[in-house]
C-alpha positions in Angstrom: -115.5 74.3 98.6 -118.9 76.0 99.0 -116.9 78.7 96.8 -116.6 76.7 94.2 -120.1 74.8 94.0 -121.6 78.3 94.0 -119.7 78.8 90.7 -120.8 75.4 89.5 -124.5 76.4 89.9 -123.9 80.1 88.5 -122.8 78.2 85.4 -125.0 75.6 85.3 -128.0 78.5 85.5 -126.4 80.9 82.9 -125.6 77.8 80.4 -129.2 76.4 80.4 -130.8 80.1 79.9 -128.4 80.9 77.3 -129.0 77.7 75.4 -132.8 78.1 76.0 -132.6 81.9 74.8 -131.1 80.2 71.3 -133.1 77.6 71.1 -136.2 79.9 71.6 -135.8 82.8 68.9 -132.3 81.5 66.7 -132.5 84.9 66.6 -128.3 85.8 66.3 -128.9 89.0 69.0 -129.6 86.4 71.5 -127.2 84.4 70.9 -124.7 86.9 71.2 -126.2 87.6 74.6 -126.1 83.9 76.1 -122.7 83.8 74.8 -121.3 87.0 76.2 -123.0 85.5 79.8 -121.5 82.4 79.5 -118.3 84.2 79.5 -118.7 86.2 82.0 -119.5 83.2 84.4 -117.1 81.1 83.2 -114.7 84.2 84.1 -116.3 84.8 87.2 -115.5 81.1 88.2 -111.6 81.2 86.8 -111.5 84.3 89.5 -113.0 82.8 92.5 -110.8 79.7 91.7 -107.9 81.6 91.5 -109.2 83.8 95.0 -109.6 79.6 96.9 -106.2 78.9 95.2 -104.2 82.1 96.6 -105.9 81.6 99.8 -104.8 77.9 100.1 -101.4 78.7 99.1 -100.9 81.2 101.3 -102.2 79.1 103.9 -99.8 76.3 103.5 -96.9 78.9 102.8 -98.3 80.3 106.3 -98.2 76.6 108.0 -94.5 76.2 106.6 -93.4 79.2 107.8 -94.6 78.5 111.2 -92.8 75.4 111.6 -89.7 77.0 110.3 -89.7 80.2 112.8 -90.4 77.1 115.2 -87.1 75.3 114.2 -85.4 78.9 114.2 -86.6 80.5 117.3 -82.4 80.1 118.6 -82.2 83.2 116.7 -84.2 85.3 118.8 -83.5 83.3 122.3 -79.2 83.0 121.3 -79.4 87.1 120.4 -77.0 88.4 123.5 -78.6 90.7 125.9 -76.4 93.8 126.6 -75.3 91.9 129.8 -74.5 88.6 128.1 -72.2 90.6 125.8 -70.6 92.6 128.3 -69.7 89.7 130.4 -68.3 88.0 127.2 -65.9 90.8 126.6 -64.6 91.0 130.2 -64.1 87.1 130.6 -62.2 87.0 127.6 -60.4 90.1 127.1 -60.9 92.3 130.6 -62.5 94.5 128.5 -65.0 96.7 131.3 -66.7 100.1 129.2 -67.7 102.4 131.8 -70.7 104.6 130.7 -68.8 107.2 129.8 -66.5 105.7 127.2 -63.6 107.7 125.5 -61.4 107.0 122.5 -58.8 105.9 124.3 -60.7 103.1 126.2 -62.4 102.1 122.9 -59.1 101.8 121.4 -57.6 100.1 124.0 -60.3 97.3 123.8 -60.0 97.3 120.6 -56.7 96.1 120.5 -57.2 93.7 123.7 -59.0 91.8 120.8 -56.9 92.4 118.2 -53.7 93.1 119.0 -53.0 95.9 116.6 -52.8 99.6 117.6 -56.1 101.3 116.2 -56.5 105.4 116.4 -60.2 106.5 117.2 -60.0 109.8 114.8 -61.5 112.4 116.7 -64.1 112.4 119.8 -65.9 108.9 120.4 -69.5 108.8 118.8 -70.5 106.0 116.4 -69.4 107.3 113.6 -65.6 107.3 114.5 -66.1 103.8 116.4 -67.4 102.1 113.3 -65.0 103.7 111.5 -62.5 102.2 113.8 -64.1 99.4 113.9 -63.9 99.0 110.4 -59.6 99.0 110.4 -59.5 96.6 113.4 -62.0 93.9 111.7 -59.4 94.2 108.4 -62.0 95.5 106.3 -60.6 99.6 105.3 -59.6 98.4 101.5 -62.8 96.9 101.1 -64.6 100.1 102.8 -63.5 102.3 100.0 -64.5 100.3 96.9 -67.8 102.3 98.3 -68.7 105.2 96.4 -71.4 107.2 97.2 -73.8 105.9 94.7 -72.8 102.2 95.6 -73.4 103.0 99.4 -76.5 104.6 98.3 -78.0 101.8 96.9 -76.3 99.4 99.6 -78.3 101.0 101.7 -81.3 100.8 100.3 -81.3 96.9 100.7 -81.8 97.6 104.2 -84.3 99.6 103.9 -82.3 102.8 105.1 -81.4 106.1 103.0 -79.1 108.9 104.0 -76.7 111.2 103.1 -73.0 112.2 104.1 -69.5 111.5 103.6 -69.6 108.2 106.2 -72.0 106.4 104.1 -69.8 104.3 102.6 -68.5 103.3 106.0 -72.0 102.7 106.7 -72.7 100.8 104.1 -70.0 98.7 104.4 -70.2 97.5 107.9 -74.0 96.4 107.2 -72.4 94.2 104.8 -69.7 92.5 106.6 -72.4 92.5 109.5 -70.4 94.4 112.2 -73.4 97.0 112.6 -77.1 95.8 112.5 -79.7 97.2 110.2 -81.4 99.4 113.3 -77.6 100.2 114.8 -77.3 102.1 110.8 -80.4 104.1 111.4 -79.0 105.4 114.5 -75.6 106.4 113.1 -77.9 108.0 109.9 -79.6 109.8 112.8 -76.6 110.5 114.6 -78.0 109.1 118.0 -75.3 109.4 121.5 -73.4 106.2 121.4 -74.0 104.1 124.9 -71.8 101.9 126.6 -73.9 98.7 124.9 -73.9 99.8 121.2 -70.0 100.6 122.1 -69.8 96.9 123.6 -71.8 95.5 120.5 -70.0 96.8 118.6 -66.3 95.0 120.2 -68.4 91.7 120.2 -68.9 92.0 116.0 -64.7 93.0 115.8 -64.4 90.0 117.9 -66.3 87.6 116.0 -65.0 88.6 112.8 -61.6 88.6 113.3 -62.4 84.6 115.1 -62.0 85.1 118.7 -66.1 85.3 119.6 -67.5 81.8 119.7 -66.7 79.2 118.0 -69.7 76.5 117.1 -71.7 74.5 114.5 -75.5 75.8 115.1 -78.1 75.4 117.5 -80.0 72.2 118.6 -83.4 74.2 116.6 -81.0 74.0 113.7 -82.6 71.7 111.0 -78.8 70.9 109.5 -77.1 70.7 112.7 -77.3 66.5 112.4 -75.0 66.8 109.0 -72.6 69.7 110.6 -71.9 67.5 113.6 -71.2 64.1 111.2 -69.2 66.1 108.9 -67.1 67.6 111.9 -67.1 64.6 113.8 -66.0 62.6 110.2 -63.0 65.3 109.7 -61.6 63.9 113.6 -58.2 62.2 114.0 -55.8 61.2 116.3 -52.9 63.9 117.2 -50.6 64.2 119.6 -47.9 66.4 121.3 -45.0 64.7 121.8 -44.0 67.0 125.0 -47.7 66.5 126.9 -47.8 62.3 125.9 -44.2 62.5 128.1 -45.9 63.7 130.9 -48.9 61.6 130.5 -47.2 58.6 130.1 -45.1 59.2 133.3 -48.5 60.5 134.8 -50.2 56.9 134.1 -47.0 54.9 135.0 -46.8 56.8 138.3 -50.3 55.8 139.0 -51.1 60.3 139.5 -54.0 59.2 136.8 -55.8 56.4 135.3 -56.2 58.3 132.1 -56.4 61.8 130.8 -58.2 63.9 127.6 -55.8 65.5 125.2 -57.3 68.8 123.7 -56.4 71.6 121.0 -57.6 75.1 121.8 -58.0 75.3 118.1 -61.3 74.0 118.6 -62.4 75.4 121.8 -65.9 76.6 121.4 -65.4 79.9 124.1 -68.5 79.8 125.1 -69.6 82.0 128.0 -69.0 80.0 131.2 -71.9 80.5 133.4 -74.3 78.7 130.5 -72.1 76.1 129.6 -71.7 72.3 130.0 -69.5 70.0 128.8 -70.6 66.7 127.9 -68.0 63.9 127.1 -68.6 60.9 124.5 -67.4 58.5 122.5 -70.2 57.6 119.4 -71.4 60.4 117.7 -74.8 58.8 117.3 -75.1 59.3 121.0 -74.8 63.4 120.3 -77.1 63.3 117.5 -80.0 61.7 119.4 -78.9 64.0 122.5 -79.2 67.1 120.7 -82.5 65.6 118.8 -83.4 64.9 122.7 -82.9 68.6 123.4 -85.0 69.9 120.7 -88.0 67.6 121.7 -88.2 68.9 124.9 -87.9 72.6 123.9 -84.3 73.0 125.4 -82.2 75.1 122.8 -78.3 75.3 123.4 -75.5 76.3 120.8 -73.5 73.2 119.7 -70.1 72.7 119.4 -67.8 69.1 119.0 -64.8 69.5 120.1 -62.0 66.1 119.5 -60.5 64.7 122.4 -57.9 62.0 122.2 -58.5 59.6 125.4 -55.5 58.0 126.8 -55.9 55.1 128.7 -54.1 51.7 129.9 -54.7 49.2 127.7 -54.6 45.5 129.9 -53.6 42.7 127.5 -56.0 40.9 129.8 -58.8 42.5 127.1 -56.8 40.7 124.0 -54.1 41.1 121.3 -53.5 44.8 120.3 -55.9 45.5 117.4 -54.0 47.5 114.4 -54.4 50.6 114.6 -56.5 53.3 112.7 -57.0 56.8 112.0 -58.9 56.8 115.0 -57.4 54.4 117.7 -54.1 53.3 118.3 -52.6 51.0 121.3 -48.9 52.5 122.2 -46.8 50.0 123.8 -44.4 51.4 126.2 -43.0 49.0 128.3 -44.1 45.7 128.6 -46.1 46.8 131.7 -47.7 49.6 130.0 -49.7 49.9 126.9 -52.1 53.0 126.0 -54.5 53.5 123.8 -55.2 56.7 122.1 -58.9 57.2 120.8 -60.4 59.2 119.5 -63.4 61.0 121.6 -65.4 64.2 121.6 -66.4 66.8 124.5 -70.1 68.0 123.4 -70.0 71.7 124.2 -73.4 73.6 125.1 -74.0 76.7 125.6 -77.7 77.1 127.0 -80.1 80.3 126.6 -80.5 80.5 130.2 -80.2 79.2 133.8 -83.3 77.2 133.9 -82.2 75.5 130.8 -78.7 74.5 131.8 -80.8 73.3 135.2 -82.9 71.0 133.7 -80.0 68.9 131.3 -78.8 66.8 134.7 -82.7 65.7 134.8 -83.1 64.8 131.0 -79.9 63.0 131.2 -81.0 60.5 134.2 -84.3 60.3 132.7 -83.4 59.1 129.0 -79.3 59.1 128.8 -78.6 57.0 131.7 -77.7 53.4 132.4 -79.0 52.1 135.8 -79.9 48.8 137.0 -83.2 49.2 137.0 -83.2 49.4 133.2 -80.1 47.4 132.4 -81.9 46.9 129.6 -81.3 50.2 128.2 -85.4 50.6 127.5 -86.4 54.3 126.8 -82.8 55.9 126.8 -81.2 57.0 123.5 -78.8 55.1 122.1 -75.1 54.9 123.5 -76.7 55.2 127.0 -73.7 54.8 130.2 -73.9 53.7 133.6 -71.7 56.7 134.2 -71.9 60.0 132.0 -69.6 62.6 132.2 -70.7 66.5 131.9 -69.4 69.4 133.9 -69.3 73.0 134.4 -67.6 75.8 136.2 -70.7 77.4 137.1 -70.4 77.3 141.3 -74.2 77.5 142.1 -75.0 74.2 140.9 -77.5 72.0 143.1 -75.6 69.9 145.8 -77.1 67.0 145.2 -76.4 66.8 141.5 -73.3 68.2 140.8 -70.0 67.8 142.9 -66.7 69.4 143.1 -63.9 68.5 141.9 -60.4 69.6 139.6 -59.3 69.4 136.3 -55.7 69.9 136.2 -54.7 71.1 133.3 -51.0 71.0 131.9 -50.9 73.2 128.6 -48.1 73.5 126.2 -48.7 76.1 123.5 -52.2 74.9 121.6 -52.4 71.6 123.3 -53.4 70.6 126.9 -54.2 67.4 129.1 -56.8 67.1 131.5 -56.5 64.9 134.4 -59.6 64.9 136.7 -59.3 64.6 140.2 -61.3 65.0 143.5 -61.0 68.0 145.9 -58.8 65.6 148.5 -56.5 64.4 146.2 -55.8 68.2 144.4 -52.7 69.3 145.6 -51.0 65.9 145.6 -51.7 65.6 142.0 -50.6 68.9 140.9 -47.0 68.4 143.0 -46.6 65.5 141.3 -47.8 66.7 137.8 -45.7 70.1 138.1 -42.7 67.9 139.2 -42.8 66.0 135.6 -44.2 69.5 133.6 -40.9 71.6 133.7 -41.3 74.7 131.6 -45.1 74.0 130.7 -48.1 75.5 132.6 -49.8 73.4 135.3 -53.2 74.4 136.5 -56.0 73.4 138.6 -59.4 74.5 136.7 -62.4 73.7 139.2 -65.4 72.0 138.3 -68.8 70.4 139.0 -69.0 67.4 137.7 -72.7 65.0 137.9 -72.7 62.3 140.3 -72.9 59.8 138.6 -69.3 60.3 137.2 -68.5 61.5 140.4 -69.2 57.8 142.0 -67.1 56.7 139.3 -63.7 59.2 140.5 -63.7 58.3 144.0 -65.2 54.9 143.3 -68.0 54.4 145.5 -70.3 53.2 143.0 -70.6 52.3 139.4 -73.8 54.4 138.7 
């Protein structure tokens, strides 16, 4: 502002001495000279304007830019830390590098995660385990529509230069993202390999070939609201006819009041020790959780997986509603009806410990039901009495997270899951084994919050 005034006056000044200096003399010299000033404060103006208008832009471009690294500061907390990544790689393929890898361990973990037999051509380094690398992911045809010049100037969009005959292997693991920019410049450089560029490395073959982790975004996300509708939208009911036998049997037994059915297709293979799982019904209830998240600077990978809830429908709660893409009310007997809904486990994966801490408390503070807000009065919508969220971490605090078993019966893709307490374990699993023959019957432990806990044993309903 005082920028621009200041022009205003320089103008103002030159504009009466100019017309004064014509008025004076009419003398054409002088008017040339008022004229030529007048310009040159005019011009002088148009440049400071343009100098305020850069600066403001910049600014505001400055502003938005903070709020966006603010909505995207996942990326840099959700980067894996060489030890994240090496206990990814060991949970879910045994995979252990020692220091001193070889080409036959790398090999060997390559296949653990592909299942095809890749050669490591000559001695280790990271030239031959991108290379590898490279054949495992599927990408060798598109590896040689490289030529030199192409790679070249691949390169260059990186920021890197080089020369060689592995450039266009270089070049074309940037672009299919199995090596980072920085992890190019050391191959360029031809830097020793260690055991975590080795283990990167396995993580990218992983990922590309769709057995890393499987998710939507990040709370921080701003689209991860329409992701989660769209998925949540694309749910409906399925079955397997083998698992609903042993369910039924299961309810009509009385071994279970109810059970999830699940399809590994969506599993989100997260790594364990950060993970919850959070169980719902109304996807509202996950959108203002995850908006709940964000709000209090908690940041977690997302991902919604569909679980069909089977329960026993009492006729005591009315006629049978038609069903729906979404629900349905089997009749079995004319003791035993079940419904089939459709449901969702919320799966997050958390940055940290103290992150993954702190959810039980934001839960009982705004996503809880209890009676003394029966009301529902500061909780997000779709509040229960009891919610449901577990993990299999062990060290979880006493007092707000208690054992108990999920016992899983799994037939190919598909599994149920039957919860349980500790007591009443190996009872259930006789009984569920006994009506499972052929199919896999397995006790998964868990620790589950109290609240839901209270609600398993029934000792209370909050």
């Amino acid at each position: 502002m005082k920028r621009g005034l200041l022009g205003s006056a320089v103008v103002s000044f030159v504009l009466a001495m100019a017309l004064a200096s014509c008025g004076a003399s009419g003398v054409k010299e002088e008017e040339t000279k008022g004229t030529t000033a007048v310009t040159e404060a005019v011009q002088e103006v148009k440049k400071e304007k343009e100098e305020v208008k850069e600066e403001t832009g910049s600014s505001e471009k400055e502003e938005a830019f903070q709020e966006d690294a603010a909505k995207r500061r996942g990326e840099a907390e959700f980067k894996d830390s060489a030890e994240k990544t090496a206990s990814y790689l060991n949970h879910y393929f045994k995979i252990d590098l020692k220091a001193e890898t070889d080409a036959k361990a790398f090999s060997e973990a390559l296949k653990a995660i592909t299942e095809k037999d890749i050669a490591v051509e000559g001695e280790l380094d990271r030239s031959t385990a991108v290379s590898a690398a490279i054949k495992a992911a599927g990408y060798e045809e598109l590896a040689l529509t490289y030529t030199t010049e192409k790679a070249k100037e691949r390169l260059k969009q990186y920021g890197l230069e080089g020369e060689g005959d592995h450039l266009s292997l270089i070049a074309c693991a940037l672009d299919v993202d199995l090596i980072s920019p920085e992890e190019a410049m050391l191959l360029l450089k031809n830097e020793k390999p260690d055991k975590a560029s080795f283990d990167t490395l396995l993580m990218k073959v992983a990922d590309a070939v769709g057995k890393g982790r499987n998710y939507l975004g990040l709370a921080s996300d701003p689209d991860i609201f329409g992701k989660l509708e769209k998925e949540w939208n694309s749910f409906q009911l399925f079955d397997d006819e083998t698992l609903s036998e042993v369910g039924r049997q299961a309810v009509e037994q009385k071994i279970t009041t109810g059970y999830g059915l699940k399809s590994a297709a969506y599993d989100a293979r997260f790594l364990p020790e950060l993970t919850l799982q959070y169980g719902h019904s109304d996807i509202l209830h996950a959108q203002q959780l995850i908006g709940l998240l964000d709000s209090e600077n908690i940041n977690a990978r997302i991902q919604l997986e569909p679980k069909i809830s089977i329960y026993q429908y009492l006729l005591d709660w009315g006629p049978v509603p038609d069903p729906t893409p979404t629900y349905e009310v089997k009749k079995f007997s004319d003791d035993l009806y079940l419904v089939y809904a459709v449901e969702y486990d919320l799966k997050l994966e958390f940055a940290d410990t103290e992150d993954l801490m702190a959810f039980d408390k934001l839960i009982k503070t705004f996503a809880k039901k209890n009676s003394e807000n029966a009301d529902l009065k500061g909780l997000i919508y779709g509040s229960w009495w009891q919610p449901l969220y577990s993990t299999v971490r062990e060290d979880m605090p006493k007092e707000d997270y208690h054992k108990i078993y999920d016992c899983v019966v799994t037939n190919g893709n598909y599994s149920i899951h039957p919860f349980t307490t500790e007591e009443k374990k190996d009872e259930v699993l006789k009984r569920l084994s006994a009506l499972s023959e052929g199919l896999s019957v397995e006790p998964e432990k868990r620790y589950v919050n109290t609240a839901f806990y209270n609600y398993l044993t029934g000792e209370d309903y909050q």
